[in-house]
C-alpha positions as CSV (number, residue, x, y, z in Angstrom):
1,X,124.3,145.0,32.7
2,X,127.1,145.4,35.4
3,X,126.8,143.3,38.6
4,X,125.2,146.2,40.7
5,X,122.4,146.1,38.7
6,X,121.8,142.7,38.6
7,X,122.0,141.8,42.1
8,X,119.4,144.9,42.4
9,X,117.0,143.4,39.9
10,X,116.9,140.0,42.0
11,X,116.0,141.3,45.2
12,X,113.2,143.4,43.7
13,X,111.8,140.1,41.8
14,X,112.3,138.3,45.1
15,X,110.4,141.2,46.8
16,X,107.9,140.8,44.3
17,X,107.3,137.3,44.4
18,X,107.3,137.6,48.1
19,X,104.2,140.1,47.7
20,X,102.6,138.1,45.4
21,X,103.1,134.8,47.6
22,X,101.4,137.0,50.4
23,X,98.9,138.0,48.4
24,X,98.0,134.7,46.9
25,X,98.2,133.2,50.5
26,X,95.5,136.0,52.2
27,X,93.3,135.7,49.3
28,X,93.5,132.1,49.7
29,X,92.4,132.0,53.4
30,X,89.9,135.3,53.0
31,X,87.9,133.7,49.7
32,X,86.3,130.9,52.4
33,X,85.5,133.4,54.9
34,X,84.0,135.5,52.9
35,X,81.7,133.0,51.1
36,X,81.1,131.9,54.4
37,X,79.6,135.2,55.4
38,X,77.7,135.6,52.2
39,X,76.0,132.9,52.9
40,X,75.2,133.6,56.3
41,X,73.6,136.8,55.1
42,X,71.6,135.1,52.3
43,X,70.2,132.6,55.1
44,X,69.8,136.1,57.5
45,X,67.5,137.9,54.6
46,X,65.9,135.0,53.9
47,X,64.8,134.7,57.6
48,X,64.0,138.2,57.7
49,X,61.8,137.8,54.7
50,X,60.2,135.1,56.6
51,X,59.7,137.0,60.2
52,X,58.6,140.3,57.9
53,X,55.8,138.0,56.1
54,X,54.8,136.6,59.7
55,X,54.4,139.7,61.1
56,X,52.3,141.5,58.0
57,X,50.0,138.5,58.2
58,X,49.2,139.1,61.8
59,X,49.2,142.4,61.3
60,X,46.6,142.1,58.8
61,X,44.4,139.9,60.8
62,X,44.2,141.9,63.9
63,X,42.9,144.6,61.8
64,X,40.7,143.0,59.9
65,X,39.3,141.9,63.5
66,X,39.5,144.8,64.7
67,X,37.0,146.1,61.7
68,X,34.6,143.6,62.5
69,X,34.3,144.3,66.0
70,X,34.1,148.3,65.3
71,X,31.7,147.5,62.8
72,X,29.4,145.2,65.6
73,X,29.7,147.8,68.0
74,X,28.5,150.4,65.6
75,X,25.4,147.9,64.9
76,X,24.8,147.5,68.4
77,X,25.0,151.2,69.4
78,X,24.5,153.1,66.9
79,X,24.0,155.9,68.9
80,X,26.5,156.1,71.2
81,X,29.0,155.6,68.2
82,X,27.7,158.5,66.6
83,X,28.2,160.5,69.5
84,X,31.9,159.3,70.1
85,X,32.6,160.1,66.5
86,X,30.9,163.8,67.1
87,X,32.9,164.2,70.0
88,X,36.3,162.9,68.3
89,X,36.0,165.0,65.2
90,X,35.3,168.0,67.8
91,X,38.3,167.2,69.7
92,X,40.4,167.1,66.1
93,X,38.9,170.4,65.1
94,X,39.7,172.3,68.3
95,X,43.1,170.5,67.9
96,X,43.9,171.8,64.3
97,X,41.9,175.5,65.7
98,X,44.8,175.6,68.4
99,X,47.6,174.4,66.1
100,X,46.3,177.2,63.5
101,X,46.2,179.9,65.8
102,X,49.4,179.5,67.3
103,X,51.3,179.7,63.9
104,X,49.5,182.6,62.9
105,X,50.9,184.3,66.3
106,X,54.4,183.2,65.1
């Protein structure tokens, strides 16, 4: 191999090992940020999980309430709730009627 040649192939291993020394340096100071953040967003899900659970819970018990009070109402005035029902699924008829009669106009 002549001299040209040789001084070539030891600046492209140099480069090389330069790249590879970069390389080996950002992966070593990215690997701790980046389990870093993985665990934050395990800890954030988990929270999340948590909050979501709360919140279904709650949910559920306001309408379980909210079932038993209908219900008592219905108990203590049983005509009147029959009336607001009649009026309500009047009100949902004429609804759908307009709704119905407008497409067919399209």
């Amino acid at each position: 191999m002549n001299r040209t040649a040789s001084t070539a192939r030891q600046v492209a291993d140099q480069a090389i090992e330069t790249v590879q020394d970069g390389l080996d340096t950002l992966e070593s100071r990215t690997t701790p940020a980046l389990v870093r953040a993985a665990e934050r967003a395990d800890d954030l899900i988990g929270r999340s999980a948590n909050v979501l659970r709360d919140g279904a819970g709650q949910v559920r018990t306001k309408a379980t309430e909210a079932t038993e009070r209908t219900a008592d109402y219905i108990r203590e005035q049983p005509v009147k709730s029959v009336l607001i029902a009649a009026a309500g699924g009047a009100a949902l008829m004429a609804l759908a009627s307009y709704g119905a009669s407008r497409r067919e106009r399209r």
